[in-house]
N, C-alpha and C positions, 0 to 999 in steps of 0.2 A: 257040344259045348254047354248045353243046356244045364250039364249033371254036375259040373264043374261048383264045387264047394268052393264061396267067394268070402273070404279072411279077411277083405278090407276093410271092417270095419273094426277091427279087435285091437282094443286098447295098450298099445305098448306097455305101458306103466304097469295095466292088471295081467298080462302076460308074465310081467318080472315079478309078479307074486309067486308064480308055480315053484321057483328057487328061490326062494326065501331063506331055507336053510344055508345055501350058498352066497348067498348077498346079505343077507342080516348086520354081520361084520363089517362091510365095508357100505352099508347104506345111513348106517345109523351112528352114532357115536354117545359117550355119556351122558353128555347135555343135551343129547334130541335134536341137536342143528345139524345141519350139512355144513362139513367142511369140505376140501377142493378133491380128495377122494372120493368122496361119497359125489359129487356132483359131475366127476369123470365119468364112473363106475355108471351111476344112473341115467349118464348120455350115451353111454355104450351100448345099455339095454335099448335104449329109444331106435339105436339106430339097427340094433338086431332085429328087432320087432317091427318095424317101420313096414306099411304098405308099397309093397314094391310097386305100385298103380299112382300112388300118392308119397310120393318120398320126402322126407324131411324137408322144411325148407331152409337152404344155409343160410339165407340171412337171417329167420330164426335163432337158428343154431349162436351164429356168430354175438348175433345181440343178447344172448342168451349168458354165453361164454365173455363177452366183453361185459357185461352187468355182473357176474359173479365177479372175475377181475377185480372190478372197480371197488366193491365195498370190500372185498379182502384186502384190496391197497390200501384202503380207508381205516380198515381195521387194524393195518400193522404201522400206518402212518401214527393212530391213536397212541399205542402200544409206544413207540418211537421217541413222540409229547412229551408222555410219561414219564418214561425215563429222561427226557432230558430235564425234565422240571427237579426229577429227585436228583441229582446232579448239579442242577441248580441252587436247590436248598443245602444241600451238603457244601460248595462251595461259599455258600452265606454264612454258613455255619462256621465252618474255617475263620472264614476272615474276621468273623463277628468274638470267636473265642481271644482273640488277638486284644481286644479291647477293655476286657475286664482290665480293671485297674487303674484306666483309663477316664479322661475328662473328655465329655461332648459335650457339642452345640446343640441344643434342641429349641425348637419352638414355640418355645411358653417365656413367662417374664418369671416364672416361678423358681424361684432354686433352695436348694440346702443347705443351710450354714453347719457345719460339724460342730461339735462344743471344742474354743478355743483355738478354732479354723478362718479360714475366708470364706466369699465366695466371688462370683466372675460371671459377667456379661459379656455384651455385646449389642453397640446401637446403632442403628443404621439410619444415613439420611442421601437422598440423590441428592441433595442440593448442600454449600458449606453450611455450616452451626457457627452460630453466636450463642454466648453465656449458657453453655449447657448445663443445664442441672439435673440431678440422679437425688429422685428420691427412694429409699430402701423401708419397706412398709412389713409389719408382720400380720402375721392372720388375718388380725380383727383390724387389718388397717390403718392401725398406728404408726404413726411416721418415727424410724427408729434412724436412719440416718441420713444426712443432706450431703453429696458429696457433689461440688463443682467443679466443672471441668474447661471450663472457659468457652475457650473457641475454636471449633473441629473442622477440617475439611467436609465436603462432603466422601460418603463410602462408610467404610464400618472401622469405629472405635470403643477399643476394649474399656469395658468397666470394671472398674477394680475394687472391694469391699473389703478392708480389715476385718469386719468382724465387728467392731466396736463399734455403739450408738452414740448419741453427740454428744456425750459427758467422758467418753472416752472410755467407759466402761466395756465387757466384752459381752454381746448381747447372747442370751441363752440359742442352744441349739435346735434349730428348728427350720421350718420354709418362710422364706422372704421372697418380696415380689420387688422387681425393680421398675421403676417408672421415670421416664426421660422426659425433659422438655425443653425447646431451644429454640431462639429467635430465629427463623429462616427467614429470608425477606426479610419484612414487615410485620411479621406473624408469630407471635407465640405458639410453637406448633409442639403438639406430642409426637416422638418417636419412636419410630419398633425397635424393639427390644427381645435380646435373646440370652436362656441362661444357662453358662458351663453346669456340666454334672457330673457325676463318676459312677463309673457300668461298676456295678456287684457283681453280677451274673448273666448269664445268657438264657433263655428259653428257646429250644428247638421245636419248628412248627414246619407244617405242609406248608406248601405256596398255594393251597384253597383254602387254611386257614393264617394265612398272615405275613408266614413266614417267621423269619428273625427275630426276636423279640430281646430287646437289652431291658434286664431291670435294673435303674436307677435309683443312686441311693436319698430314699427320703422322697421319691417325686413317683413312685413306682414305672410299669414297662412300656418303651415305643417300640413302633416295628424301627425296624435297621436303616428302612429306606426314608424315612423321617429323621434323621441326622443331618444336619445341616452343616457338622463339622468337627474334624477330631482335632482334639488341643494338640499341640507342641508339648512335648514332657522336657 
């Protein structure tokens, strides 16, 4: 028993070098990772090679095999995301093309009067209004028109602008801001204020860069999910 040449120490792994020409293909792939053949392939040799004195241990093995699982789930779970997000954006896209042409709600006091056009708000109070007034300011924040509105429930009521300044004149085309204020209470209180626009165009975007983008005419682009509300045609 003495002469007995003892193998146990000889390294699976440098063992599955001698056939290298035979495993090359399936150890390796073009990007230099293992995928789940090459990680079969490579547990096969382990257990060809394996010290019949010292044999594999399966729960090795198993943890081994359930950790490869794991991030290949993870990776096709990725993969999955992915596509659901372009899918996502493609359906923004859809619905967002529907709009050109169209009047939104957005969140600014700012809007566009067209030359020989309106424009259109929207003021909101939780509580009723007394003697609402609307002042309509251009650029340089000259007050171009006073328009009152009495006395509002509370909730949201629409602002309405001809166009003309207080001489009745039609004011040049350009961006106007509108500005609210109303007895609530006791209180002369300023109110938020919101201003209809009309979508030009659409911009198509990733959902890592933004998404949807409407550009508005005269106020330039929001994402889609910053509408606060499509007009009634």
């Amino acid at each position: 028993m003495s002469n007995v040449i003892n193998n146990n120490n000889v390294d699976p792994l440098a063992n599955s070098r001698w056939n290298t020409d035979d495993t090359a293909s399936s150890t390796t792939n073009n990007n230099g990772s293992l995928n789940q053949t090459d990680f079969l392939s490579l547990l096969t040799k382990q257990l060809a090679y394996q010290d019949p004195f010292k044999p594999v241990d399966n729960d090795q093995m198993i943890s081994q095999m359930a950790s490869f699982a794991t991030v290949n789930g993870i990776n096709s779970m990725s993969d999955q995301v992915g596509s659901l997000n372009e899918v996502m954006t493609s359906s923004q896209a859809l619905q967002a093309s529907t709009l050109v042409g169209q009047k939104v709600l957005v969140p600014t006091d700012t809007g566009y009067l067209p030359s020989g056009g309106t424009m259109s708000g929207m003021l909101t109070s939780s509580d009723p209004m007394q003697d609402v007034v609307v002042r309509v300011e251009d650029e340089n924040g000259q007050l171009i028109k006073t328009i009152n509105m009495g006395d509002l429930p509370a909730g949201n009521s629409r602002i309405e602008w001809d166009g003309t300044n207080n001489a009745g004149t039609p004011a040049a085309a350009g961006n106007y801001t509108l500005k609210a204020q109303a007895l609530v209470g006791n209180t002369r209180t300023d109110l938020s204020v919101a201003a209809y626009a009309n979508v030009e165009s659409v911009t198509l975007g990733s959902a890592s860069s933004g998404g949807v983008v409407l550009n508005l005419k005269g106020l330039g682009g929001i994402k889609l999910s910053d509408v606060l509300e499509v007009a009634k045609t």
